[in-house]
Each structure stands twice: as C-alpha cells, then as structure tokens.
C-alpha positions in Angstrom: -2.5 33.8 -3.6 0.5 34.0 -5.5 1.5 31.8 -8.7 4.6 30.7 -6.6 2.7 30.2 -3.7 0.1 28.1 -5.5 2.5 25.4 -7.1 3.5 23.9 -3.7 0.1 24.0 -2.0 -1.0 22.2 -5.9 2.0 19.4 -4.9 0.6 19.0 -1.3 -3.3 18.5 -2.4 -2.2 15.8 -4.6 -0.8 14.4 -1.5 -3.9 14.9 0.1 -5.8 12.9 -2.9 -3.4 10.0 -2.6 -4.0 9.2 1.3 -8.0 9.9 0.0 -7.7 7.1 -2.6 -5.5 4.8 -0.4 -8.9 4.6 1.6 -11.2 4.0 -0.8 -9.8 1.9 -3.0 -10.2 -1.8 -2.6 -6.7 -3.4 -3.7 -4.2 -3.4 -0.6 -1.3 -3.0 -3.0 -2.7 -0.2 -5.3 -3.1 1.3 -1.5 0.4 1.2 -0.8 1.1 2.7 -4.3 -1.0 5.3 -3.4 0.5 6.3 -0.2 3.8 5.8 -1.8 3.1 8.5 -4.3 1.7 10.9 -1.5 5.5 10.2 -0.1 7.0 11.8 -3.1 4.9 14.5 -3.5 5.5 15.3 0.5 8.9 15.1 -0.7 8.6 17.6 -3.6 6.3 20.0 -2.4 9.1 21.4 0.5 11.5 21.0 -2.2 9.3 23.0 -4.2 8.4 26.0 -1.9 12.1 26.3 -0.9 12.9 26.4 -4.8 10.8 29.7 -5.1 11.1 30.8 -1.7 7.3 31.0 -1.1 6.6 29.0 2.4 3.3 30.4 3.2 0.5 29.8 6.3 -1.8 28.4 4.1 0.9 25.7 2.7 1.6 24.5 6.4 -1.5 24.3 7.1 -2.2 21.6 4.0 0.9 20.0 4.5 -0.4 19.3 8.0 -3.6 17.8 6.6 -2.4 16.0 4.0 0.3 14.2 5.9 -2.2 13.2 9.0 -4.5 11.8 6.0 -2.2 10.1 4.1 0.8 8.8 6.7 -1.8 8.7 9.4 -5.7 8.0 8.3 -4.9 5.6 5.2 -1.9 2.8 6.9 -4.0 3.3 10.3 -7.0 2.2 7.9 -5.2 -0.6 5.9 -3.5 -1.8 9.3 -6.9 -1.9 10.6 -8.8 -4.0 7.5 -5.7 -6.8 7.9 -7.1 -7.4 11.9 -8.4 -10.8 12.9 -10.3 -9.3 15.7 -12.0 -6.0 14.2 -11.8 -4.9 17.9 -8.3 -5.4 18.0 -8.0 -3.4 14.8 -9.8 -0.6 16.0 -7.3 -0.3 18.7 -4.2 -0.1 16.6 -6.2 2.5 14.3 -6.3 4.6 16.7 -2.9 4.3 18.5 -1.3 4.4 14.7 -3.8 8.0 14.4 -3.5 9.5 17.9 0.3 9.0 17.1 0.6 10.6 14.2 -1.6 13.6 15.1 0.3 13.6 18.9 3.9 13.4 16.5 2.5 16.6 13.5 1.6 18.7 16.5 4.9 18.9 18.4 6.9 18.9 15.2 4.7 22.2 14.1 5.4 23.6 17.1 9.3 23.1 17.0 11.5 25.3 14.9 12.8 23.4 11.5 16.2 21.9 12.2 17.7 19.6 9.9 17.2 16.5 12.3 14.0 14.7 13.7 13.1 14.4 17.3 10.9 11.6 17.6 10.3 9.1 14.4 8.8 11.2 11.4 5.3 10.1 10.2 6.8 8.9 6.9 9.1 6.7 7.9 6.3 5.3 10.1 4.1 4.8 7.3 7.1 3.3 5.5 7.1 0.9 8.2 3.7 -0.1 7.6 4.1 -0.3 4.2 6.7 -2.8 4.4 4.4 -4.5 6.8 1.6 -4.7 4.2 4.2 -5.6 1.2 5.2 -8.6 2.9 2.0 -9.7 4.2 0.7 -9.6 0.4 3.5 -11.4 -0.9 3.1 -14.0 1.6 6.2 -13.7 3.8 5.3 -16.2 6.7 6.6 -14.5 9.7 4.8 -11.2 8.7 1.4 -13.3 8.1 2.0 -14.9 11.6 2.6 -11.3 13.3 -1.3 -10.4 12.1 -2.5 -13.5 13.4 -0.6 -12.6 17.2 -2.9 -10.4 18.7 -0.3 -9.4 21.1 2.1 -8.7 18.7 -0.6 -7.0 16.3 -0.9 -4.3 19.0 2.3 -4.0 20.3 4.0 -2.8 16.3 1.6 0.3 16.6 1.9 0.9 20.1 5.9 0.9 20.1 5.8 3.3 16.8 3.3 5.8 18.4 5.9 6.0 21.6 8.7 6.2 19.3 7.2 8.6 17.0 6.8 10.8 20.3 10.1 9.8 22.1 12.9 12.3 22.3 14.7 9.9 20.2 17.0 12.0 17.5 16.3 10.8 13.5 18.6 12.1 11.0 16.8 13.4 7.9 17.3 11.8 4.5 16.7 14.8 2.5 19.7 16.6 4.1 22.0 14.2 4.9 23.6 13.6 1.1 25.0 16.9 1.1 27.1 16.3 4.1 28.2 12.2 3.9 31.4 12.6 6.1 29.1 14.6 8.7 26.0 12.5 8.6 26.4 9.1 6.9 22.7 7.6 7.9 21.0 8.1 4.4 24.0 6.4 2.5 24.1 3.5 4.8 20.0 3.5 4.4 20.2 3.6 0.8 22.8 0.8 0.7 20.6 -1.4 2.9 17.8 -1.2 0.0 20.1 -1.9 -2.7 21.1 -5.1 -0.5 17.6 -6.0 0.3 16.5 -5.4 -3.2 18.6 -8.5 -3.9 18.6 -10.6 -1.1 14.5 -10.6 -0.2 13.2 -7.5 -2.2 9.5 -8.4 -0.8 11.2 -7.9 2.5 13.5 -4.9 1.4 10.9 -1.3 2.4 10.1 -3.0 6.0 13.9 -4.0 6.6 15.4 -0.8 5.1 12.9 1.5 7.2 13.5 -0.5 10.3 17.4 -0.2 10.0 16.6 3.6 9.3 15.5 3.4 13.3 18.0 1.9 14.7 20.8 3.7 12.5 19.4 6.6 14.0 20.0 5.6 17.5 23.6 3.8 16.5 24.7 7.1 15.1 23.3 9.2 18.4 25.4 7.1 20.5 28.7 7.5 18.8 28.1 11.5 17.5 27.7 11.7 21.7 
C-alpha cells in the first residue's frame, strides 16, 4: 500500500474506533461526542484522499464499514438503550440499521455526483443526535416522544424511507463554493448560529431537520 494511500484509510479507521466506542461506552453524551468525532473524520478522510489523489478499493471499502458502524450500529444502539419497551427498541434498531445498510449500498452503487439522492447517513445520525442531546438536557417534548411508543417508532421508520426515497439532498461539503448556485449549506449554517442562541440544546436536531426540508424547498423551486 502506498504512503498516500495509507493516510486516508488511517482517517477512516479512526472513524471506525469512534462508532466502536460510542457502543461501548456507558455515558450517552460521551456517545454522541464520539460519533460526532467519527463525523469529522468521515469528513476529512474524502477530503484527504482527494488532496493526494489516492482513492483506492481498499479505502471504499473501510469507508463503507466504518460509516455503517458508526452512523448506523452506534445511534441504532443508543436509540435503542433510550426504549421504554426493549421490544419496541429492538424494532427501531433495526429499521435505523437495515436503513442505513439499504441507503450505503445504493449510494456505492451510484456514480459520485455532487448531490444526494435519498438522506445521507450522517445527516441521519445528526438527527439522532439532536434527539439524544435534547433528551439529556431534559427538553420535555423530546422526553415525551420516547415515552410515545407510536411516535418512538414512527422517527426511525420515516428516516429509513427517507434515507431511501428519491428525495434530492444538497451536499454541504460542496455547496460553499457555489452560494449563488446552491444556497442550502449557508441557510443551514445560519439556522445553527440562530439555534445556538435561541435553544442551543435544541440547535443539532432543529438545524439537521431544516437541512431536510431545505432540501426539498430548494428541489421545488430549482424545478
């Protein structure tokens, strides 16, 4: 293997070992942390390989791995430990995984473009993550959504058919670049900075939930 192929399949293993120790450990919050640094090495391992021009089999393959571990095995896990009804959290586990994995295969199997089809497994895990933020800081409605069993099931049922819709997402890596042509990531970013100081326990779940339906506002008018 090559030094510049190595670097980006390092990035993408300490991906891996984030969703890994999202798992095990015990603190919901370190958890998130966790996942939230296997977010930025995602982010930095593409960036990475496309820096020295060295995509490589091998670095698909682990990117593949790493993302179904940690945007799909670990918030599928720490959706699951927050059930009333263990049953009932078994059930989301597995629509949040058999999403995920469903969503990584067809997006593996479509040529790169510089937009989503379906909602990307990040931004779903961002979701959850919002979801679990709240919950820990003891935002009422989000409490009372874990205690609805209907509504327990219907948050990772609606993500896995959206995550697998034909639904078009614009991507926030490339949108900066190109502001006039594709203005979601600004408008995304300056939802955060709002939330941040209106509710900023609310501000990841709100900010990745407008990232949805920017998406679909933007569709319409671009058509």
């Amino acid at each position: 293997m090559k030094v510049k192929e190595f670097i980006p399949n390092v990035i993408t293993i300490m991906n891996l070992c984030c969703g890994f120790m999202a798992i095990v450990h015990d603190d919901l919050i370190m958890s998130v942390a966790f996942i939230a640094m296997g977010m930025i090495f995602d982010i930095l391992d593409g960036f990475v390989a496309r820096l020295l021009d060295s995509p490589s089999e091998m670095g698909k393959e682990l990117d593949s791995l790493a993302d179904m571990v940690t945007f799909g095995v670990a918030p599928a896990y720490l959706y699951y430990t927050l059930a009333e009804i263990p049953k009932l959290g078994l059930i989301a586990g597995f629509l949040i995984i058999a999403g995920s994995a469903v969503r990584l295969a067809r997006f593996n199997l479509k040529e790169s473009k510089s937009d989503f089809e379906g909602l990307p497994t990040p931004a779903m895990t961002a979701i959850l993550l919002g979801l679990f933020i709240a919950y820990v800081n003891e935002q009422y409605i989000i409490q009372l959504l874990f205690m609805h069993e209907v509504l327990y099931l219907a948050v990772p049922l609606l993500m896995a058919l959206v995550m697998n819709s034909k639904i078009t997402m614009f991507s926030l890596k490339a949108g900066f670049l190109s502001i006039r042509q594709n203005p979601g990531p600004m408008l995304v970013v300056s939802m955060l900075v709002v939330m941040m100081f209106l509710n900023k326990e609310m501000a990841v779940l709100t900010t990745s939930v407008f990232y949805v339906f920017i998406s679909i506002l933007l569709n319409r008018i671009n058509r």
